[in-house]
N, CA, C and O atoms as a GROMACS GRO file, in nm:
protein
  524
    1UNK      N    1   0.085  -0.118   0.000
    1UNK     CA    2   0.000   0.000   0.000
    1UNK      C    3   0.089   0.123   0.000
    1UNK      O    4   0.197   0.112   0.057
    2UNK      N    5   0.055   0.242  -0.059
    2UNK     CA    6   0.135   0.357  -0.016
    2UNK      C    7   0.021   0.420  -0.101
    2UNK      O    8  -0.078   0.365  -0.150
    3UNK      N    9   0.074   0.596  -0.105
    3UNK     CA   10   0.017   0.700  -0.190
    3UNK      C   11   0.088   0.768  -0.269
    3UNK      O   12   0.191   0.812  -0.217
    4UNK      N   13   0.072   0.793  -0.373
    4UNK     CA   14   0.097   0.880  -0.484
    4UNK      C   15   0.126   0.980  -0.441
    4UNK      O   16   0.037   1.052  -0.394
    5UNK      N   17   0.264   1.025  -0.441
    5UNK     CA   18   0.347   1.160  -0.388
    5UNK      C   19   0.414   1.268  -0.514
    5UNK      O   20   0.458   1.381  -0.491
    6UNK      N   21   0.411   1.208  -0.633
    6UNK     CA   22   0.465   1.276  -0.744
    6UNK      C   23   0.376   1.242  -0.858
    6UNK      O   24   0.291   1.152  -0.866
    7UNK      N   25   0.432   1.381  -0.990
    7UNK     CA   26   0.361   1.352  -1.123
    7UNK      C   27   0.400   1.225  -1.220
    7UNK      O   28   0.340   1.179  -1.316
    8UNK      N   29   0.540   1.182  -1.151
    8UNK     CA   30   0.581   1.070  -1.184
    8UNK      C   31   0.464   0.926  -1.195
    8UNK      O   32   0.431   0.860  -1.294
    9UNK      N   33   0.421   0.912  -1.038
    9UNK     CA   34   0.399   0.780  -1.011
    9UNK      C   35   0.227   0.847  -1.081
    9UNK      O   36   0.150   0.869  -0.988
   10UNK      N   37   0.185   0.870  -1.175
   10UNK     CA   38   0.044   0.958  -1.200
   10UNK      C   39  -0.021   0.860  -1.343
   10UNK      O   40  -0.140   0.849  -1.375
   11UNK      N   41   0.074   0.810  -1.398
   11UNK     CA   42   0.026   0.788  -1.511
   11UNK      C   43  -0.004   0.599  -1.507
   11UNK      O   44  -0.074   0.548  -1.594
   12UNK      N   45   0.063   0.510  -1.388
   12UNK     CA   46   0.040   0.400  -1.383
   12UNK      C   47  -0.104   0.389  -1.281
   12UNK      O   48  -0.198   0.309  -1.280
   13UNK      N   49  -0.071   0.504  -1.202
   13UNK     CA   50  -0.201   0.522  -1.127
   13UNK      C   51  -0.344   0.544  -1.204
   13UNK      O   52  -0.451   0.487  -1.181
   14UNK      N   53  -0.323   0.617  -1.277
   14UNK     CA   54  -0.461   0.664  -1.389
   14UNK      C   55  -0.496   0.530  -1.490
   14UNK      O   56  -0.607   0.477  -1.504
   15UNK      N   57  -0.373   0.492  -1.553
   15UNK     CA   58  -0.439   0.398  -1.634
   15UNK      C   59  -0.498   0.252  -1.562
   15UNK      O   60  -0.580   0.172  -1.606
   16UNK      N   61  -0.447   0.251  -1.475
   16UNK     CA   62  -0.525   0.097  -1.380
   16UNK      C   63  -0.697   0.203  -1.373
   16UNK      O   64  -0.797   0.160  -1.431
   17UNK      N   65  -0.698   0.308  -1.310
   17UNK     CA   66  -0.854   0.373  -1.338
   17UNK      C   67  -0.903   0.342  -1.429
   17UNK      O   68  -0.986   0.252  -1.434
   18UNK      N   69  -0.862   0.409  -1.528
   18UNK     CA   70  -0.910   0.390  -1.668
   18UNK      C   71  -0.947   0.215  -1.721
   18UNK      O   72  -1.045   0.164  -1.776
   19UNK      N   73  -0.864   0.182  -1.691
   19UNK     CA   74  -0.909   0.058  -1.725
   19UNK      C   75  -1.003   0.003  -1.653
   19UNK      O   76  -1.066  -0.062  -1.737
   20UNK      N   77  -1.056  -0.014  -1.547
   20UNK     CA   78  -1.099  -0.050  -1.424
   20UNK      C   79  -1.254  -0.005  -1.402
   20UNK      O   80  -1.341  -0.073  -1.350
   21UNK      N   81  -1.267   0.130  -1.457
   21UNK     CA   82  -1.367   0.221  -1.424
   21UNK      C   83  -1.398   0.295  -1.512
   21UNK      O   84  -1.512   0.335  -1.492
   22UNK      N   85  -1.337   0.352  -1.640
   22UNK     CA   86  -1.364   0.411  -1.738
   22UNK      C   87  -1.360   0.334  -1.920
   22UNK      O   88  -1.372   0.371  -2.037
   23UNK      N   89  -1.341   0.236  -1.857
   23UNK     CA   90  -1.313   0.112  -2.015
   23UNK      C   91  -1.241   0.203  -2.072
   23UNK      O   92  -1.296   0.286  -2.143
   24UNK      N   93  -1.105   0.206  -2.052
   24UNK     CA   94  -0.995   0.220  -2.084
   24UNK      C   95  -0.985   0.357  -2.176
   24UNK      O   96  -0.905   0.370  -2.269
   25UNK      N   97  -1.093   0.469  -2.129
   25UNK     CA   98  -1.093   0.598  -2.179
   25UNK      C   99  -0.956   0.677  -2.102
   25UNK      O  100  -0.919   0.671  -1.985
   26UNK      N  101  -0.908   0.740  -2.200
   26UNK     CA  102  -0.764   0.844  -2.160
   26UNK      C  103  -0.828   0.946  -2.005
   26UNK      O  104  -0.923   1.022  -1.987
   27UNK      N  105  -0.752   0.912  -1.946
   27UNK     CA  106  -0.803   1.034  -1.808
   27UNK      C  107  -0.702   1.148  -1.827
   27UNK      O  108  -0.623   1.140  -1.922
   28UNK      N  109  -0.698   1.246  -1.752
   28UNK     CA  110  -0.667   1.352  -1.791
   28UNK      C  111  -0.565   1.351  -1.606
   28UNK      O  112  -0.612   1.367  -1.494
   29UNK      N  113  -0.428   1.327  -1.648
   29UNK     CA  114  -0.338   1.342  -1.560
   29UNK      C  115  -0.344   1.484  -1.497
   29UNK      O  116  -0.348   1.475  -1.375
   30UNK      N  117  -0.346   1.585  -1.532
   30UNK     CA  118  -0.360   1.734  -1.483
   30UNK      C  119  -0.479   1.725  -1.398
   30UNK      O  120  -0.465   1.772  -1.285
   31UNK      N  121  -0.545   1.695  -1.416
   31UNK     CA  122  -0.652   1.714  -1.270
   31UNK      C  123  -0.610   1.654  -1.163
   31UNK      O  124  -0.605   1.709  -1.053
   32UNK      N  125  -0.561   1.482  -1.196
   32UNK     CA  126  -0.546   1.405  -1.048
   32UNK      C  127  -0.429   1.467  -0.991
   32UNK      O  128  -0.423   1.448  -0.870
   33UNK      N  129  -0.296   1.563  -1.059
   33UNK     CA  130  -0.195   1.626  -1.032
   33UNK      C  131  -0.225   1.774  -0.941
   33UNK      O  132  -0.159   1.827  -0.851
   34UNK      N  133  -0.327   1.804  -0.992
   34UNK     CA  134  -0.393   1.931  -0.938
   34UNK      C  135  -0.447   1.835  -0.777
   34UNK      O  136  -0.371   1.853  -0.682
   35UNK      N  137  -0.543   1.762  -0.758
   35UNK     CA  138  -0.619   1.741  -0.701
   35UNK      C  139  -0.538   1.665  -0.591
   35UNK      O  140  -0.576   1.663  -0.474
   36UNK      N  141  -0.426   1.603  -0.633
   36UNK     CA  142  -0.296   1.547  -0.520
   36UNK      C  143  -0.222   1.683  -0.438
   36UNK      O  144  -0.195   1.684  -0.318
   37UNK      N  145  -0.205   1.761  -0.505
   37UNK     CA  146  -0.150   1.900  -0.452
   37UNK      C  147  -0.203   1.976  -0.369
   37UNK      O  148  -0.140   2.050  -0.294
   38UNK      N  149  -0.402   1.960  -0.379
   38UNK     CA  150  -0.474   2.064  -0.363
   38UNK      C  151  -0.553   2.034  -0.261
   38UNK      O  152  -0.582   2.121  -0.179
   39UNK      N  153  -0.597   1.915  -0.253
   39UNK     CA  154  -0.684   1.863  -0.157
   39UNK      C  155  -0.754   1.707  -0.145
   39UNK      O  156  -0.868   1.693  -0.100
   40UNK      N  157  -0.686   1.615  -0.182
   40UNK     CA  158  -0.696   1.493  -0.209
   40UNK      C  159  -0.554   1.429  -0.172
   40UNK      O  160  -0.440   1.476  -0.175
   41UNK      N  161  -0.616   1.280  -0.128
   41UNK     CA  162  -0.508   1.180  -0.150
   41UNK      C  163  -0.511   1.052  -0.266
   41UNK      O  164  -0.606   0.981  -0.296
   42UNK      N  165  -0.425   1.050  -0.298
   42UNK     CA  166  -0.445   0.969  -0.382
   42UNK      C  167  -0.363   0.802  -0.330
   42UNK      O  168  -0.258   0.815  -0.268
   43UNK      N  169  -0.404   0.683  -0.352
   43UNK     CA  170  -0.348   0.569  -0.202
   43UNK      C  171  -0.356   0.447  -0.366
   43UNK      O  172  -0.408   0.453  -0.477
   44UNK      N  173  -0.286   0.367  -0.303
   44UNK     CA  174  -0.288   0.233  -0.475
   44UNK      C  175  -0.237   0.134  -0.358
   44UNK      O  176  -0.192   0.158  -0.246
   45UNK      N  177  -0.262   0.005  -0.431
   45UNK     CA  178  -0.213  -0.087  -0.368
   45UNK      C  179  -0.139  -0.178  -0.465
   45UNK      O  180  -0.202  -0.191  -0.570
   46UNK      N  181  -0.042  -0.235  -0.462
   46UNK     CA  182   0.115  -0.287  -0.537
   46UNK      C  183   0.130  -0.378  -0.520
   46UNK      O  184   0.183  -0.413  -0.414
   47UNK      N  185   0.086  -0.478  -0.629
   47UNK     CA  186   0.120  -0.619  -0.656
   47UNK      C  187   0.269  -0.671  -0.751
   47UNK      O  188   0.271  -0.634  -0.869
   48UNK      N  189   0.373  -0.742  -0.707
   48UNK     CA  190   0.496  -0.754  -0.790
   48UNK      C  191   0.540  -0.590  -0.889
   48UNK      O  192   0.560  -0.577  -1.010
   49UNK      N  193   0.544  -0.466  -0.753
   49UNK     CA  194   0.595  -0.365  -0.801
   49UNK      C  195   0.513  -0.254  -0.936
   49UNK      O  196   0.560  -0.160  -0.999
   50UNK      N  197   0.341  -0.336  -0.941
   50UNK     CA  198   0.292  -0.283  -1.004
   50UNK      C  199   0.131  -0.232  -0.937
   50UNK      O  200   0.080  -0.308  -0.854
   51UNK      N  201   0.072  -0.131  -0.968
   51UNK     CA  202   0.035  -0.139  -0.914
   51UNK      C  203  -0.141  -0.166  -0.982
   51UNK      O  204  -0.173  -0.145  -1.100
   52UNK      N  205  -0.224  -0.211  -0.884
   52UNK     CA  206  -0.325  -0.330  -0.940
   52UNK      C  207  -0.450  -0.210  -0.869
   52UNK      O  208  -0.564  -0.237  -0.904
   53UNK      N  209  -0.439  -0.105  -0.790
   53UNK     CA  210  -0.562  -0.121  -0.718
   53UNK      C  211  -0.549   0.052  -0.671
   53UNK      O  212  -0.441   0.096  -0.634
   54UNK      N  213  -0.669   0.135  -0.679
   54UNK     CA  214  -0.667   0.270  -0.652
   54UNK      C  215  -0.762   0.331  -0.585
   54UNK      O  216  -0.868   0.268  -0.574
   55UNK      N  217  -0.751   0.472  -0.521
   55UNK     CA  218  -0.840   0.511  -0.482
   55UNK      C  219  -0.800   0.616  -0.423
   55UNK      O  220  -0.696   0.633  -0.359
   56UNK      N  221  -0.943   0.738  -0.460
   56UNK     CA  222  -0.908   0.874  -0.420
   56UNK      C  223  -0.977   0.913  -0.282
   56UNK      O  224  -1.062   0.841  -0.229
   57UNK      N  225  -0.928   1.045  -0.226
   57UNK     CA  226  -0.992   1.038  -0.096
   57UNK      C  227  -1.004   1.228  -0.107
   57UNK      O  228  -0.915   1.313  -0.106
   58UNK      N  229  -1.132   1.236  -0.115
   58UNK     CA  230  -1.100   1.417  -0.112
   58UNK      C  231  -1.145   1.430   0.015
   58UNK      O  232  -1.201   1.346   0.086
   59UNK      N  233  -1.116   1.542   0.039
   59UNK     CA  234  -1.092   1.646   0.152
   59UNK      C  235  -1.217   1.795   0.153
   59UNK      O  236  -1.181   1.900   0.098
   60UNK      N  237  -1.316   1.788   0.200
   60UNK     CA  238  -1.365   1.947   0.217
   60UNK      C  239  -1.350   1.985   0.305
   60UNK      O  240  -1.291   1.948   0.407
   61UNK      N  241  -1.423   2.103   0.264
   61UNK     CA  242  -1.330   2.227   0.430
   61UNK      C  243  -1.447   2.185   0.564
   61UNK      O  244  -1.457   2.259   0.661
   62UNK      N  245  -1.505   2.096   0.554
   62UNK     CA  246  -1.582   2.080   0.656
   62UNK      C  247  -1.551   1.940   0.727
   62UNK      O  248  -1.630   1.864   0.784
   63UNK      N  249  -1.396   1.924   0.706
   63UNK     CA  250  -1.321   1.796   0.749
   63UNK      C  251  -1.416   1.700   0.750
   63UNK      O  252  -1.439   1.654   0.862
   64UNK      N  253  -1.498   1.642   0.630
   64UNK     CA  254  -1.516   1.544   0.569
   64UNK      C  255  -1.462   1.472   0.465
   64UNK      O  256  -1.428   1.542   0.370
   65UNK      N  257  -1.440   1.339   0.452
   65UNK     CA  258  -1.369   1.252   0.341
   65UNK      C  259  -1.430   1.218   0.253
   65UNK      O  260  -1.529   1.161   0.299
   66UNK      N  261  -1.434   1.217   0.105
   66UNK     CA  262  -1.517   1.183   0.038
   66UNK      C  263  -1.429   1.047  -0.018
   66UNK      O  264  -1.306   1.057  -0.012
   67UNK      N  265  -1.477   0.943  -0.063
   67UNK     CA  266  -1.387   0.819  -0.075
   67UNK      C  267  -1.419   0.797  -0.228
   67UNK      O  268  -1.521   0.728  -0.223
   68UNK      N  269  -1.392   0.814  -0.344
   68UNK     CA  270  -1.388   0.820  -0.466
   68UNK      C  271  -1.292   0.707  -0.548
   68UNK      O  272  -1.199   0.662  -0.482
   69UNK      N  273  -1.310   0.649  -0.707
   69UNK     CA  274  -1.194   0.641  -0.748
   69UNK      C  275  -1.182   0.486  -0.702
   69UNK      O  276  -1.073   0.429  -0.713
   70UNK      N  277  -1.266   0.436  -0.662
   70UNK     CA  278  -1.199   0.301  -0.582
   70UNK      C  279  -1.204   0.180  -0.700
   70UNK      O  280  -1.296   0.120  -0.756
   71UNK      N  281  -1.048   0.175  -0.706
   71UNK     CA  282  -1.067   0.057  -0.851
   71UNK      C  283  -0.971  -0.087  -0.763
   71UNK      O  284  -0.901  -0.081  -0.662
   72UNK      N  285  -1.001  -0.188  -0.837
   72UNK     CA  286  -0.896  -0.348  -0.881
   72UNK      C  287  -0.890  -0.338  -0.996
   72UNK      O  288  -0.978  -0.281  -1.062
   73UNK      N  289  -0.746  -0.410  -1.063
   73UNK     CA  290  -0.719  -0.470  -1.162
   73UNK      C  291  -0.831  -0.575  -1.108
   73UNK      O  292  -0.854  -0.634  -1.003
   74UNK      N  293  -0.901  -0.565  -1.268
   74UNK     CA  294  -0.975  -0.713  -1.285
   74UNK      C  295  -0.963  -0.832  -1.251
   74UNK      O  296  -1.045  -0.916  -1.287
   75UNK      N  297  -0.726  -0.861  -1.329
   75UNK     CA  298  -0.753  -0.991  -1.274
   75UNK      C  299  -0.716  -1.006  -1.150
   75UNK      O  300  -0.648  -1.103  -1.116
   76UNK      N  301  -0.765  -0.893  -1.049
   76UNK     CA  302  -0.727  -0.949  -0.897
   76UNK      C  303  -0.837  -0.909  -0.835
   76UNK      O  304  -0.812  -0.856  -0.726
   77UNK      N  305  -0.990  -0.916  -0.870
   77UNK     CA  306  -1.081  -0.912  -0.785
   77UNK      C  307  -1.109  -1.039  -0.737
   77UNK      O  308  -1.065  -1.152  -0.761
   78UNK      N  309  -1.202  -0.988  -0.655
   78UNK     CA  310  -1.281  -1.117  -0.602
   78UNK      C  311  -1.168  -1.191  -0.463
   78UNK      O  312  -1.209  -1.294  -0.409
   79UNK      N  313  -1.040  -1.136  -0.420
   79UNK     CA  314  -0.954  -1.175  -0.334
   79UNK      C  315  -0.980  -1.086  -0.208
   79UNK      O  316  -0.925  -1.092  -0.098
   80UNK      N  317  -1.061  -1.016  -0.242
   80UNK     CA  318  -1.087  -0.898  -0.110
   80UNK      C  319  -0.963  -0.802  -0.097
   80UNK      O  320  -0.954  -0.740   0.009
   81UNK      N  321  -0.891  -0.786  -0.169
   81UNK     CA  322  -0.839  -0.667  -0.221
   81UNK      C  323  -0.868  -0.501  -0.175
   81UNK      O  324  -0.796  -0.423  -0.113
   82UNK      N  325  -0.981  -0.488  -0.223
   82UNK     CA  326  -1.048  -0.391  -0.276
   82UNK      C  327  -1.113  -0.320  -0.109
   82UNK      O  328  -1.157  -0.207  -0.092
   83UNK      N  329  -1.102  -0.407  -0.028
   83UNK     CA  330  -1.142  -0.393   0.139
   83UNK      C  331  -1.036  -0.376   0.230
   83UNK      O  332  -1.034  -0.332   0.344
   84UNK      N  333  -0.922  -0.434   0.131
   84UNK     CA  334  -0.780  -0.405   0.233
   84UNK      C  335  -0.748  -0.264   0.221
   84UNK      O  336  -0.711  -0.186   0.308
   85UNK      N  337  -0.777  -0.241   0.055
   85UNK     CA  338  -0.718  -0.086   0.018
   85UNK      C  339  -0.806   0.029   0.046
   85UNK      O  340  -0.776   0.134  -0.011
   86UNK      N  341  -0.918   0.029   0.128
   86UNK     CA  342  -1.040   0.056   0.142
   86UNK      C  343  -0.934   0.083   0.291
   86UNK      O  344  -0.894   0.192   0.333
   87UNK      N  345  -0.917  -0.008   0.330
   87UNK     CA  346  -0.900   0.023   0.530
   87UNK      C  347  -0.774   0.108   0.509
   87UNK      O  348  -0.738   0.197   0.585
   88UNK      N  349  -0.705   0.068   0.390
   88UNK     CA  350  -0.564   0.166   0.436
   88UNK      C  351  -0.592   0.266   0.458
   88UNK      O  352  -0.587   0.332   0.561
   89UNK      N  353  -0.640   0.294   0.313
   89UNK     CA  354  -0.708   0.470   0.306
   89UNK      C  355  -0.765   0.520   0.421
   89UNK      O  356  -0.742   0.636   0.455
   90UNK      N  357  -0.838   0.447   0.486
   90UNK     CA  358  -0.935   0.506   0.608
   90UNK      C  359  -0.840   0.519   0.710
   90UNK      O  360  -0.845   0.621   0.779
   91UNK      N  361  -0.743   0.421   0.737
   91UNK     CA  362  -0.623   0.466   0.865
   91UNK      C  363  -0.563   0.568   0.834
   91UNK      O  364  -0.518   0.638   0.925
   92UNK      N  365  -0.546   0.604   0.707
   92UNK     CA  366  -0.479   0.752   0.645
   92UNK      C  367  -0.550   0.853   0.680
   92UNK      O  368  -0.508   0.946   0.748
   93UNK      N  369  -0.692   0.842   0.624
   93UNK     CA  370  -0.766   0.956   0.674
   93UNK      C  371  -0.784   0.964   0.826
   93UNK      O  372  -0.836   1.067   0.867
   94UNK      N  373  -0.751   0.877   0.911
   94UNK     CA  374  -0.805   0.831   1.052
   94UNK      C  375  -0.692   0.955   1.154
   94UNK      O  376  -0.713   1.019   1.257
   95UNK      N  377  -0.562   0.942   1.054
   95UNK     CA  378  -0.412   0.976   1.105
   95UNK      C  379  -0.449   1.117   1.120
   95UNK      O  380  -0.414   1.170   1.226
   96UNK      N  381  -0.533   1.211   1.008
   96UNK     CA  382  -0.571   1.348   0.947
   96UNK      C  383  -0.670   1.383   1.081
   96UNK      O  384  -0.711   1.499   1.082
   97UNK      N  385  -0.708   1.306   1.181
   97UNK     CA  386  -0.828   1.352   1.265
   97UNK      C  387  -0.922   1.357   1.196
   97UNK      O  388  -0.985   1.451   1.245
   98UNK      N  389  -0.993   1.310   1.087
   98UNK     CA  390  -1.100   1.326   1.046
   98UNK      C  391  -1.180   1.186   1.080
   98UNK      O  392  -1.135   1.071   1.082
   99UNK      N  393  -1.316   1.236   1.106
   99UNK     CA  394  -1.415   1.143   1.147
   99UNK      C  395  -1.526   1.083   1.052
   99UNK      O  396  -1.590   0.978   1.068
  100UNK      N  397  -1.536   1.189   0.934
  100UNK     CA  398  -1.661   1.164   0.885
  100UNK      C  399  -1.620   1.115   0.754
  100UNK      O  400  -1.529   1.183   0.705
  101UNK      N  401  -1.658   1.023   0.687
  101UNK     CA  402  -1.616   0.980   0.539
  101UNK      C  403  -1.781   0.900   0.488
  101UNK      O  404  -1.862   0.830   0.549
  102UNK      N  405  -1.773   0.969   0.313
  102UNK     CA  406  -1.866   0.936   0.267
  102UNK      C  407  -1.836   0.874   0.130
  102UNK      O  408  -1.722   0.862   0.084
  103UNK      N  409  -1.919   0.847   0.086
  103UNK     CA  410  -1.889   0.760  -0.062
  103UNK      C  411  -2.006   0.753  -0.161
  103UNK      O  412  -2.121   0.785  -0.131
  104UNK      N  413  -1.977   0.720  -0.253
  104UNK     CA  414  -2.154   0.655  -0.385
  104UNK      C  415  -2.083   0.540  -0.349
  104UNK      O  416  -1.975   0.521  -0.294
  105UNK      N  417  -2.201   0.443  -0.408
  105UNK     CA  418  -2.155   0.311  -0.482
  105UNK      C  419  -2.247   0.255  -0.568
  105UNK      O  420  -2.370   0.265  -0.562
  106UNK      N  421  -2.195   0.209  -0.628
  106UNK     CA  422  -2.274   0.102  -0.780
  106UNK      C  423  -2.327   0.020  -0.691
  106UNK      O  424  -2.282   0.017  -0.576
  107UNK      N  425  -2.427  -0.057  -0.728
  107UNK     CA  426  -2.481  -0.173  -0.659
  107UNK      C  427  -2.440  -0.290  -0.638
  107UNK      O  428  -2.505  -0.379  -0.583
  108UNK      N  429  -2.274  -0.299  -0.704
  108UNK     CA  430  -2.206  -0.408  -0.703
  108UNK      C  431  -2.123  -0.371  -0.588
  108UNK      O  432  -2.062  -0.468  -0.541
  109UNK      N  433  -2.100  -0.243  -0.519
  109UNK     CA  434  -2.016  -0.208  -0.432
  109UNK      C  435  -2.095  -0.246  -0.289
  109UNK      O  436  -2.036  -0.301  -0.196
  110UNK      N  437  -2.214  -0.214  -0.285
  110UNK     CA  438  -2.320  -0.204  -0.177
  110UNK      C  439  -2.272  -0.271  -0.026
  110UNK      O  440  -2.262  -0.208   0.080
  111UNK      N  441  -2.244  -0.426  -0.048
  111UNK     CA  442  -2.221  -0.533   0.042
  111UNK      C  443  -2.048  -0.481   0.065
  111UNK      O  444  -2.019  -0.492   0.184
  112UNK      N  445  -1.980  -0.451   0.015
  112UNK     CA  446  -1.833  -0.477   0.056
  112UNK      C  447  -1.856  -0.332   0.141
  112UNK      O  448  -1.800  -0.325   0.251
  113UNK      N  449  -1.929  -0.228   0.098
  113UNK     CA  450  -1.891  -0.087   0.194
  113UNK      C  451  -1.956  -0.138   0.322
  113UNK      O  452  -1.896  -0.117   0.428
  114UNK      N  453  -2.108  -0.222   0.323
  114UNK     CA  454  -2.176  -0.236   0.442
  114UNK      C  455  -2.056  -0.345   0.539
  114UNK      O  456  -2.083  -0.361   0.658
  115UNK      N  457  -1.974  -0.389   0.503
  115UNK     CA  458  -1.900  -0.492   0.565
  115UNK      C  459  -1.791  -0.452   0.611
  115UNK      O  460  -1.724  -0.518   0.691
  116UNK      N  461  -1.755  -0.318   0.560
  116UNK     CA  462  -1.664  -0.199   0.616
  116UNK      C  463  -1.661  -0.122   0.756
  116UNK      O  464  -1.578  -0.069   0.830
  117UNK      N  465  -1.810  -0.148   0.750
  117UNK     CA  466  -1.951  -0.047   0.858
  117UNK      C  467  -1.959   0.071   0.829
  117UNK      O  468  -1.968   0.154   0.919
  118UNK      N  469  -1.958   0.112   0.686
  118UNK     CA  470  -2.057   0.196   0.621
  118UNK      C  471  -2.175   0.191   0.607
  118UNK      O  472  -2.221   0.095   0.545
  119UNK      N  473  -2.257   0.284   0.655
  119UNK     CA  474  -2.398   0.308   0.688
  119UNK      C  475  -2.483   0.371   0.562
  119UNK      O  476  -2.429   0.478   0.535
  120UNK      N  477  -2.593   0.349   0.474
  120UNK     CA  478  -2.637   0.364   0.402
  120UNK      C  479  -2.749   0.434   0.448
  120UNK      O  480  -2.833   0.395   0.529
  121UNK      N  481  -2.736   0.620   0.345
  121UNK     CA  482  -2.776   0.746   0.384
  121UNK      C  483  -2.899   0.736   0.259
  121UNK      O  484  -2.853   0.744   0.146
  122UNK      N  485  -3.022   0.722   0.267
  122UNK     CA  486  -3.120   0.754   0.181
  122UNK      C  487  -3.185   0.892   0.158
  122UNK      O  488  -3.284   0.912   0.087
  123UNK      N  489  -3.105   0.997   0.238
  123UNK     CA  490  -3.143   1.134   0.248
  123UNK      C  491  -3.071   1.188   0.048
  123UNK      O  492  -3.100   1.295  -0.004
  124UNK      N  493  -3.000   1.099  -0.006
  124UNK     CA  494  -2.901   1.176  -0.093
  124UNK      C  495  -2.999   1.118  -0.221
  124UNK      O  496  -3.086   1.032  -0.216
  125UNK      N  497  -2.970   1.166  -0.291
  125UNK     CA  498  -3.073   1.192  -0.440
  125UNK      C  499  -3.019   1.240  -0.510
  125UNK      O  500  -2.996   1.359  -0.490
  126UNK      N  501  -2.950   1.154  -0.676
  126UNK     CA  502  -2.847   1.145  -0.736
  126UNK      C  503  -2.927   1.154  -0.893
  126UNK      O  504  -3.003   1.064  -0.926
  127UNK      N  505  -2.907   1.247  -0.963
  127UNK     CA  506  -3.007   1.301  -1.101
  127UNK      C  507  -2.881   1.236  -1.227
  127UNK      O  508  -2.761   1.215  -1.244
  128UNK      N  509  -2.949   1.232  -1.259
  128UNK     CA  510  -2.861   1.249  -1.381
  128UNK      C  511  -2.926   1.257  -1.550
  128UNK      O  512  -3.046   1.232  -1.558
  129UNK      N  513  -2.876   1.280  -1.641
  129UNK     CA  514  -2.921   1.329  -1.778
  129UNK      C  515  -2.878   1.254  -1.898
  129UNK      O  516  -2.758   1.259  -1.927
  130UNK      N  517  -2.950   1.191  -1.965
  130UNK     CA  518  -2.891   1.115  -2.091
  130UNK      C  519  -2.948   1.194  -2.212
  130UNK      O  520  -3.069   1.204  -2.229
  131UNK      N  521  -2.830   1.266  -2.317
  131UNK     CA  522  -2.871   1.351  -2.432
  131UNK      C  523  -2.912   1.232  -2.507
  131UNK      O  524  -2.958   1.244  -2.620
   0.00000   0.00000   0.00000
């Protein structure tokens, strides 16, 4: 486990995203570079020196965590992975004094956040638009 500290380590980090979460659409390194600098962490987890597994963690000014970004390499799901790199992040944010962390999830995520002891907020109402 570790976090992304340079623009260097940016581009093995993005494309495991991309692949993972965006079907292998180009992400745009300048934002996650901005967003590592500015108010985010960015945390991966490193299988044989590569790394397989990601996830962002923003920061608002109301010392809440927002938990974003949470990918596996494909061929390493299903090992519970994805719950180890889940707790790092949270001992990271834990280190920051922050208490409150929130998240979305797909409905495939649902069971691994509740097994975390993430609590599921029905107050939130999520729109969206298809042209």
């Amino acid at each position: 486990f570790g976090q992304i500290t340079s623009d260097s380590e940016l581009p093995q980090w993005t494309e495991i995203l991309s692949n993972n979460l965006f079907d292998g659409k180009e992400l745009n390194i300048n934002l996650f570079s901005f967003l590592m600098k500015d108010c985010s962490d960015l945390f991966y987890l490193k299988l044989n020196k590569k790394i397989i597994g990601t996830i962002l963690v923003y920061y608002d000014e109301n010392s809440i965590a927002g938990v974003y970004m949470v990918s596996i390499d494909k061929s390493e799901r299903k090992r519970g992975l994805g719950g180890h790199l889940i707790n790092y992040a949270l001992t990271e944010v834990k280190k920051k004094g922050i208490k409150k962390v929130t998240l979305q999830s797909t409905k495939l995520g649902v069971n691994l956040y509740k097994s975390l002891g993430f609590k599921k907020n029905n107050d939130i109402n999520l729109f969206y638009k298809i042209k």
